[in-house]
N, CA and C of each residue as an Amber inpcrd file, in Angstrom:
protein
   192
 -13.8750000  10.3550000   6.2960000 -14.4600000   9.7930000   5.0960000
 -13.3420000   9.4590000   4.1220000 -13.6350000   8.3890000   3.3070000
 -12.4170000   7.7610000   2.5070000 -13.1290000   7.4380000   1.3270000
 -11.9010000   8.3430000   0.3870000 -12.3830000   8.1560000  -1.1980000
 -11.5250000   6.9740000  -1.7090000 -12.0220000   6.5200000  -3.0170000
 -11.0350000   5.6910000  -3.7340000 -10.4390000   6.0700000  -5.1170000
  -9.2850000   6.0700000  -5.4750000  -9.4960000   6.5380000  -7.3200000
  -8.6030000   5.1210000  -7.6860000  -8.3050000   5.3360000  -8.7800000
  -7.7880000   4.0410000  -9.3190000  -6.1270000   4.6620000  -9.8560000
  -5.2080000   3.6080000  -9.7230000  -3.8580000   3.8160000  -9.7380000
  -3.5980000   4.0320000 -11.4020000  -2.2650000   3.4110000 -11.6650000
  -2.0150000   3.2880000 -13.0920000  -2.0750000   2.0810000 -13.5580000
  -2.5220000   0.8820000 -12.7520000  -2.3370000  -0.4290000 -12.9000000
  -3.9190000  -0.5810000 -13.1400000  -4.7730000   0.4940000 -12.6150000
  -6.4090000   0.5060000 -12.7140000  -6.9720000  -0.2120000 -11.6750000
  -5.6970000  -0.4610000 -10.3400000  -6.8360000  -0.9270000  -9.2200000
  -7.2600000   0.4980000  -8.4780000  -8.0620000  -0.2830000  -7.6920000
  -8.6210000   0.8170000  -6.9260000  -8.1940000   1.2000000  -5.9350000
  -7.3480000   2.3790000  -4.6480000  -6.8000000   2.4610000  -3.8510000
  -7.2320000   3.5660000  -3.0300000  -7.4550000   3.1890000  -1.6600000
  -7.7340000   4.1440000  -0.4950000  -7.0760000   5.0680000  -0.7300000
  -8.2670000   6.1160000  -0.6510000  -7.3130000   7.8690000  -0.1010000
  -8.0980000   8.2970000   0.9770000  -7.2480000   9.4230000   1.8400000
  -8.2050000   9.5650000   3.1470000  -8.0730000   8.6250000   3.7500000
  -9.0370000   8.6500000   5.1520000  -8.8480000   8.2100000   6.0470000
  -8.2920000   6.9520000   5.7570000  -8.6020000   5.6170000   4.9380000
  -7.9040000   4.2710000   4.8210000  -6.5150000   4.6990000   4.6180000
  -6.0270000   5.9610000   4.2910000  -5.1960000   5.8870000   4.1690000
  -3.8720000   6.3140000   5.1090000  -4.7170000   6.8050000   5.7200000
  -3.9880000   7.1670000   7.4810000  -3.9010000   8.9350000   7.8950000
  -4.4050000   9.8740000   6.6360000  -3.9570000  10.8600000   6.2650000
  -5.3930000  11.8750000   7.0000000  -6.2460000  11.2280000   7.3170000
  -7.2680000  11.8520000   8.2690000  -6.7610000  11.8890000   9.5870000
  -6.4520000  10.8380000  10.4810000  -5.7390000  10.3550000  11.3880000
  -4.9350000  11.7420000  12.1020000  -4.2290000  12.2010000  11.0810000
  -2.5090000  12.4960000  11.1860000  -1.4890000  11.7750000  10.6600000
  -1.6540000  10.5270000  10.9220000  -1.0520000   9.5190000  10.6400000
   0.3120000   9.1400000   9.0260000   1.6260000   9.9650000   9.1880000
   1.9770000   9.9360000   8.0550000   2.1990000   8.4660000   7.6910000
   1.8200000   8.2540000   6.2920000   2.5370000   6.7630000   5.8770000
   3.4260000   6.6710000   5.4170000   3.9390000   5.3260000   5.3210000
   5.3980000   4.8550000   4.4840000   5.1440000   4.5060000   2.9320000
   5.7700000   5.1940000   2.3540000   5.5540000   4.4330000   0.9610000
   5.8820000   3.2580000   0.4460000   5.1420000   2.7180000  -0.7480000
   6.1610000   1.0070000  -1.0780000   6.7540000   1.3590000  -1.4130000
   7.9020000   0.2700000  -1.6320000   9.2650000   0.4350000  -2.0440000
   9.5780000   0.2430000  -3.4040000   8.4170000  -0.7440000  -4.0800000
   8.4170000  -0.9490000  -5.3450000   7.8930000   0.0390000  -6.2240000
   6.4150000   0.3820000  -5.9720000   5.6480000   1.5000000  -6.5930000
   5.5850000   3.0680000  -6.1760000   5.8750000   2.9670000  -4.6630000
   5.9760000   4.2930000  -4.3060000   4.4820000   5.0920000  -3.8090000
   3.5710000   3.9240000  -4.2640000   2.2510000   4.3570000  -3.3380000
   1.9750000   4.6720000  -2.1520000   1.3960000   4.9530000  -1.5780000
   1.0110000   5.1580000  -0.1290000   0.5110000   3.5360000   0.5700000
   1.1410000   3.2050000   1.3370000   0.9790000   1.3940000   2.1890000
  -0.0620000   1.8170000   3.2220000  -0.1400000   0.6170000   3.8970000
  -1.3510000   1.0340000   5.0030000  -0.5250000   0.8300000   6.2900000
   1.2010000   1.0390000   6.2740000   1.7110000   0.7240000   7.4050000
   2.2870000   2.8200000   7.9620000   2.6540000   3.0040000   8.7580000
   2.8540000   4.1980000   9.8690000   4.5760000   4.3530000   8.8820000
   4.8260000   5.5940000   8.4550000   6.1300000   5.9270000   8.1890000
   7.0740000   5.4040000   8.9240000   7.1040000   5.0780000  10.2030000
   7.8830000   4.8790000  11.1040000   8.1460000   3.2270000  11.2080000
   7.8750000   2.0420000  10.9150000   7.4740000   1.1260000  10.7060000
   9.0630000   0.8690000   9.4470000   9.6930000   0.0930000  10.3340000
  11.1650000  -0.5340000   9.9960000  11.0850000  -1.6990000   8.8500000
  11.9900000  -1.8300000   8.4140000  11.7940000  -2.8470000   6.7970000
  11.0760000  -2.4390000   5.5890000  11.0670000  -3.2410000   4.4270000
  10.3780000  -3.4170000   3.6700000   9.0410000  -2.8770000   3.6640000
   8.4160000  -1.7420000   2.8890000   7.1500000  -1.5210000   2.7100000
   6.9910000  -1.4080000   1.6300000   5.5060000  -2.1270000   1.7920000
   5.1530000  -2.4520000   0.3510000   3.1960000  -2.3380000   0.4040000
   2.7320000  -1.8820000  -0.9090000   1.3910000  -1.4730000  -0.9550000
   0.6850000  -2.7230000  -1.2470000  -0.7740000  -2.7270000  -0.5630000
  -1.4320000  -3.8610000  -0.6510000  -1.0570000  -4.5850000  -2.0990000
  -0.9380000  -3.9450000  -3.2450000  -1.1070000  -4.8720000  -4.4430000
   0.3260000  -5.1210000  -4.7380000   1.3280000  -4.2710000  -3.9390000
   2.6630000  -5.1190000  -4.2330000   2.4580000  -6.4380000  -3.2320000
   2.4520000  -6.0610000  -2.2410000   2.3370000  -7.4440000  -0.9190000
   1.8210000  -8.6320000  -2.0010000   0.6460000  -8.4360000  -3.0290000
  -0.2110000  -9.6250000  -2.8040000   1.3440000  -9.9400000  -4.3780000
   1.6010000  -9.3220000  -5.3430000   2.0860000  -9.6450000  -6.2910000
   3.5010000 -10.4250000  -5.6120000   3.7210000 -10.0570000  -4.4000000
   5.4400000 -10.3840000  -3.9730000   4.9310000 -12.2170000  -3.2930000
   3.5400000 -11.8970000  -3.1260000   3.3840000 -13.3170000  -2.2450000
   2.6630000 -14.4140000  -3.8280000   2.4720000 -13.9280000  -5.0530000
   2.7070000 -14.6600000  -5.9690000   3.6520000 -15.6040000  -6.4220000
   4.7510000 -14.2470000  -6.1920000   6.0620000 -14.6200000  -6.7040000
   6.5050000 -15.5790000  -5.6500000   6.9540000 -15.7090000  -4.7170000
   7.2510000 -16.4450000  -3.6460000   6.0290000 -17.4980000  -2.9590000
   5.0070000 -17.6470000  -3.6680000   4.0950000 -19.2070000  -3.6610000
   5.4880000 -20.7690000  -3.8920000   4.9270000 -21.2700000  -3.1980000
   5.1690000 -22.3400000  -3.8230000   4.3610000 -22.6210000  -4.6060000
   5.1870000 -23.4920000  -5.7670000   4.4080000 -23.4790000  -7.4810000
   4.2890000 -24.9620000  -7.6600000   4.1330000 -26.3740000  -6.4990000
   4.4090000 -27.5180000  -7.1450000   3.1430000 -28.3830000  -6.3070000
């Protein structure tokens, strides 16, 4: 079962199972915020939490 609470930004974010932590499953944190991501600790590169992903794919839109 998977709860949600809300961050400091006031979104809302999986805990529990969405979050891999029912599983076993340790996660990787983002790199920006330090939240819990939905990718496996083990999982090479860049991690980043759903609302960094979507803010990083803002920034890097093309704007024209």
């Amino acid at each position: 079962m998977s709860t949600s609470t809300e961050n400091e930004t006031g979104v809302a974010v999986a805990v529990g199972a969405a979050a891999g932590t029912a599983a076993g499953v340790e996660v990787a944190d983002c790199v920006h915020c330090g939240e819990p991501t939905e990718y496996p600790a083990t999982t090479r590169g860049v991690t980043l939490c759903p609302v960094c992903e979507w803010q990083e794919a803002q920034r890097t839109a093309c704007s024209g």
